[in-house]
VOKOLKOL-223151 format. One record per residue (C-alpha): x, y, z; residue in three letters. Coordinates in steps of 0.02 Angstrom, whole numbers, always signed. Layout:
! VOKOLKOL-223151
PT     xx     yy     zz code
PT      X      Y      Z  Ala
...
This chain:
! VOKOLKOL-223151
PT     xx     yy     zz code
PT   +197   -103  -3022  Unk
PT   +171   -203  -2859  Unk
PT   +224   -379  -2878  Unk
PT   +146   -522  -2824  Unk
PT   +214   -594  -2648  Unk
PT   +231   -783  -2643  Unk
PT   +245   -854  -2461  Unk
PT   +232  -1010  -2375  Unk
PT   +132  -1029  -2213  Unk
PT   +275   -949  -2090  Unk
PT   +366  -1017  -1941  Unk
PT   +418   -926  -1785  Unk
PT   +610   -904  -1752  Unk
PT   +703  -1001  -1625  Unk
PT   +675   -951  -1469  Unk
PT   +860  -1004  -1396  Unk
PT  +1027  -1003  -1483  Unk
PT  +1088  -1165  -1547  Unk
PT  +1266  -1149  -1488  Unk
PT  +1254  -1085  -1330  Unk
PT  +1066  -1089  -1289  Unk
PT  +1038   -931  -1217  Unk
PT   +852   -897  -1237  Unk
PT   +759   -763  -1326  Unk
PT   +566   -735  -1309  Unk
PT   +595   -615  -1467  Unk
PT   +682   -770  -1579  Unk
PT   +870   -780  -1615  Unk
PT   +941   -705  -1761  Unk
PT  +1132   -665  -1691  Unk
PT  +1124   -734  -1520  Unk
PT  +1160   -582  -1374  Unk
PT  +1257   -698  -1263  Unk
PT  +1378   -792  -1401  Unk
PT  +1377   -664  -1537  Unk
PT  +1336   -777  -1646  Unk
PT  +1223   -790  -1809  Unk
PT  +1112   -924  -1811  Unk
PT  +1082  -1068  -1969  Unk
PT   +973  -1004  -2096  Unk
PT   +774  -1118  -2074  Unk
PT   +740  -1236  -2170  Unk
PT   +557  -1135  -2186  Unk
PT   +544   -937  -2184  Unk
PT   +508   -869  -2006  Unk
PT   +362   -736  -2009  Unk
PT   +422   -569  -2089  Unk
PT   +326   -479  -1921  Unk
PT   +417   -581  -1796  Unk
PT   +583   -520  -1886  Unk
PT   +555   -357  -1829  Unk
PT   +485   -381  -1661  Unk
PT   +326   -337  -1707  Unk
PT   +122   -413  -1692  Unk
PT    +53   -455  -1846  Unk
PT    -54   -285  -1910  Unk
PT   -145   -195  -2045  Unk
PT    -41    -37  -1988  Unk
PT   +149    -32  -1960  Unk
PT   +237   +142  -1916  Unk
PT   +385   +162  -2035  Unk
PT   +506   +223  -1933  Unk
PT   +517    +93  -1810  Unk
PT   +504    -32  -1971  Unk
PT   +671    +34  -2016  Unk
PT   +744    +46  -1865  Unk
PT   +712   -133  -1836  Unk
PT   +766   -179  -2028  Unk
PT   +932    -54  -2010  Unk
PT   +977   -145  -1850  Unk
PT   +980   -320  -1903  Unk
PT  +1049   -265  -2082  Unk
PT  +1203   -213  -1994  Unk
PT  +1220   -384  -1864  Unk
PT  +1166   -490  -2038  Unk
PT  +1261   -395  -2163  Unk
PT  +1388   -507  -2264  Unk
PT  +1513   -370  -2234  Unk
PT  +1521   -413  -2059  Unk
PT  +1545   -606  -2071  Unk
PT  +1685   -592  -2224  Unk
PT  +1817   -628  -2083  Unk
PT  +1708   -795  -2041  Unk
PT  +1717   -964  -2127  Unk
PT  +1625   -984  -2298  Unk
PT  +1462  -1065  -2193  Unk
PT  +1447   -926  -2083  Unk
PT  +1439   -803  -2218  Unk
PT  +1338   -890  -2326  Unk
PT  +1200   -898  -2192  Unk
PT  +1239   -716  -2188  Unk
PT  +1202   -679  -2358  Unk
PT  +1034   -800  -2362  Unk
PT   +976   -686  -2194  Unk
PT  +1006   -522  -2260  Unk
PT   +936   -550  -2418  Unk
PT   +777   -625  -2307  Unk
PT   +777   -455  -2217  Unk
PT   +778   -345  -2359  Unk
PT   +621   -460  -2424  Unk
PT   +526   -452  -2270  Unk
PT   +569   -252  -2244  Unk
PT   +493   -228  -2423  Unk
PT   +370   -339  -2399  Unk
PT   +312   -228  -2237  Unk
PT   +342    -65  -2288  Unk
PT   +202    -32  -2422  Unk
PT    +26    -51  -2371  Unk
PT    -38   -179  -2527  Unk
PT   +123   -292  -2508  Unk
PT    +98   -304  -2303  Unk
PT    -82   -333  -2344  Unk
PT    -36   -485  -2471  Unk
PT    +66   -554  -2353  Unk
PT    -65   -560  -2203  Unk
PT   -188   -645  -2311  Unk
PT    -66   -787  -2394  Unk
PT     +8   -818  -2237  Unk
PT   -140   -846  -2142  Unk
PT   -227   -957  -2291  Unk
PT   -406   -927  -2246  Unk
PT   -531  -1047  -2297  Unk
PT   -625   -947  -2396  Unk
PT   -622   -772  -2468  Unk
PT   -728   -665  -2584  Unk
PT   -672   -691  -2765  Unk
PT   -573   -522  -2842  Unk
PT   -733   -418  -2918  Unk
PT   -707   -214  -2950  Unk
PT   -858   -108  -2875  Unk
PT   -976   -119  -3010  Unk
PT  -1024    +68  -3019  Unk
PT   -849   +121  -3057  Unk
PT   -832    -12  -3171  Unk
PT   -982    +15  -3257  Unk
PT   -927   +199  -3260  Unk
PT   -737   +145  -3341  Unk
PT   -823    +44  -3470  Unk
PT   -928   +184  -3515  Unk
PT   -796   +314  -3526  Unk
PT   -673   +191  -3631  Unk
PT   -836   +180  -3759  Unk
PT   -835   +353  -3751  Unk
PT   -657   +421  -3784  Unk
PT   -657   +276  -3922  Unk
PT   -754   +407  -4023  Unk
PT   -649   +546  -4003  Unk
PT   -546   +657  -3849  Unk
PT   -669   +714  -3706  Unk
PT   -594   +806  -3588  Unk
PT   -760   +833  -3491  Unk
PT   -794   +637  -3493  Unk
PT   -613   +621  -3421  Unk
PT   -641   +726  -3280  Unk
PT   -814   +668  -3212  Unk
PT   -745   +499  -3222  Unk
PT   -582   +569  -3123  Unk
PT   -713   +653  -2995  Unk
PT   -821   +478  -2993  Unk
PT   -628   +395  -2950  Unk
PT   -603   +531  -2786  Unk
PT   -761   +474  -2729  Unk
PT   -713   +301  -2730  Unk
PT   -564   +326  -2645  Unk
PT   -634   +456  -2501  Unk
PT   -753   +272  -2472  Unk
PT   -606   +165  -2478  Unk
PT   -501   +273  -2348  Unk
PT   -667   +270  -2236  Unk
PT   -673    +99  -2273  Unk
PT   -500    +67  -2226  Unk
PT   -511   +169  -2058  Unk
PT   -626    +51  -1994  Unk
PT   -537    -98  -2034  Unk
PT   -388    -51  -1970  Unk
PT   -504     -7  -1807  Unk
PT   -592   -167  -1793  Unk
PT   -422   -255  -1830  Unk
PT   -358   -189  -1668  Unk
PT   -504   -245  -1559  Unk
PT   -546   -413  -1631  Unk
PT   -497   -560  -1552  Unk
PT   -528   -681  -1719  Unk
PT   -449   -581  -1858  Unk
PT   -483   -718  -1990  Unk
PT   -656   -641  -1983  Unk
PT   -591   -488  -2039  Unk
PT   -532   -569  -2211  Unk
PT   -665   -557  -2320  Unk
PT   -666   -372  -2293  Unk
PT   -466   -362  -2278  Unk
PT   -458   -462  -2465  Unk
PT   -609   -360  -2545  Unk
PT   -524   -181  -2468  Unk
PT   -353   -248  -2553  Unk
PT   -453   -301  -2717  Unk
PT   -534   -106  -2740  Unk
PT   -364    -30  -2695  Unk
PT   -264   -117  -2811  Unk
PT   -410    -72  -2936  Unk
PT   -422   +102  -2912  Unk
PT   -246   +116  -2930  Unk
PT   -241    +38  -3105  Unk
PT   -371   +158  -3170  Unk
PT   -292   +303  -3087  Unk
PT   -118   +239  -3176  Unk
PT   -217   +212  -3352  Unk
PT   -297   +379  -3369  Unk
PT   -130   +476  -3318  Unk
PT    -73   +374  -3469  Unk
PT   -215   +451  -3565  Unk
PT   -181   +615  -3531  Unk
PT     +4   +614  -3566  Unk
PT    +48   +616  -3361  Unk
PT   +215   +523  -3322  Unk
């Protein structure tokens, strides 16, 4: 089950290394020049701007984890345990950091989350399920409260594919206008409400495998 990520409003990384001050336009993490790691912020830099990458609905996993692999190893604890008991505590907080943002990133609903809490719109739609399939769930649970119904399971299943054949149109053209929009924020309301209907289809889908005796 997806948990529920808890941010603050991020900062961006230091753009120059505080012992040597070699700048970065990426932000330091282990500075190229000195070699060395930086202090752990006082507030979390932006999980996107770990990685190198703009903030986006769509992230391609492999370069994720090259990115996450690559500062694992210069962040590690492993490779600060010959450094003072500082140094490897800020080692420890920025690896454990990395691991949070890489998770974060990696699945679609968490990334999502993250975009939204981050940002802090104003205002956003409040969480509401698509009222036919609900309507259609509460109908079926009345339903298989009288008895098994195998046929009442699987037009509701087929009712569910139809849902989510809208919600992948749905979500190409967000992830579309995403690209090509200048003022994201805009894109919110329909980010939050595409988020709200995943995470809804996806409980339904989990409580009728548990129905039918699917692990």
């Amino acid at each position: 089950m997806l948990q529920k990520v808890v941010v603050v409003a991020p900062h961006s990384l230091s753009k120059s290394c505080v012992y040597c001050h070699q700048g970065n336009n990426q932000g330091v993490i282990v500075c190229e020049a000195c070699k060395k790691l930086q202090p752990f912020p006082t507030y979390p830099p932006d999980f996107f701007e770990l990685f190198g990458f703009p903030v986006s609905l769509e992230i391609e996993e492999s370069s994720l984890r090259r990115s996450f692999y690559r500062l694992s190893q210069q962040t590690h604890p492993d490779a600060h345990s010959q450094t003072d008991e500082l140094n490897q505590l800020q080692a420890a907080k920025w690896s454990t950091l990395i691991n949070k943002a890489f998770q974060t990133l990696k699945a679609l609903s968490t990334r999502l989350e993250y975009i939204l809490e981050s940002n802090k719109p104003l205002s956003l739609p409040p969480s509401r399920p698509p009222m036919d399939i609900a309507e259609s769930y509460f109908d079926l649970q009345e339903t298989l409260s009288e008895g098994p119904n195998e046929k009442a399971l699987e037009d509701f299943l087929t009712k569910l594919e139809e849902q989510q054949i809208l919600l992948e149109t749905e979500w190409k053209q967000l992830a579309s206008d995403w690209k090509q929009s200048s003022s994201k924020q805009e894109l919110f309301p329909r980010l939050k409400t595409f988020l709200d209907t995943k995470k809804y289809l996806s409980s339904l889908k989990a409580d009728l495998s548990k129905r039918r005796g699917v692990s």
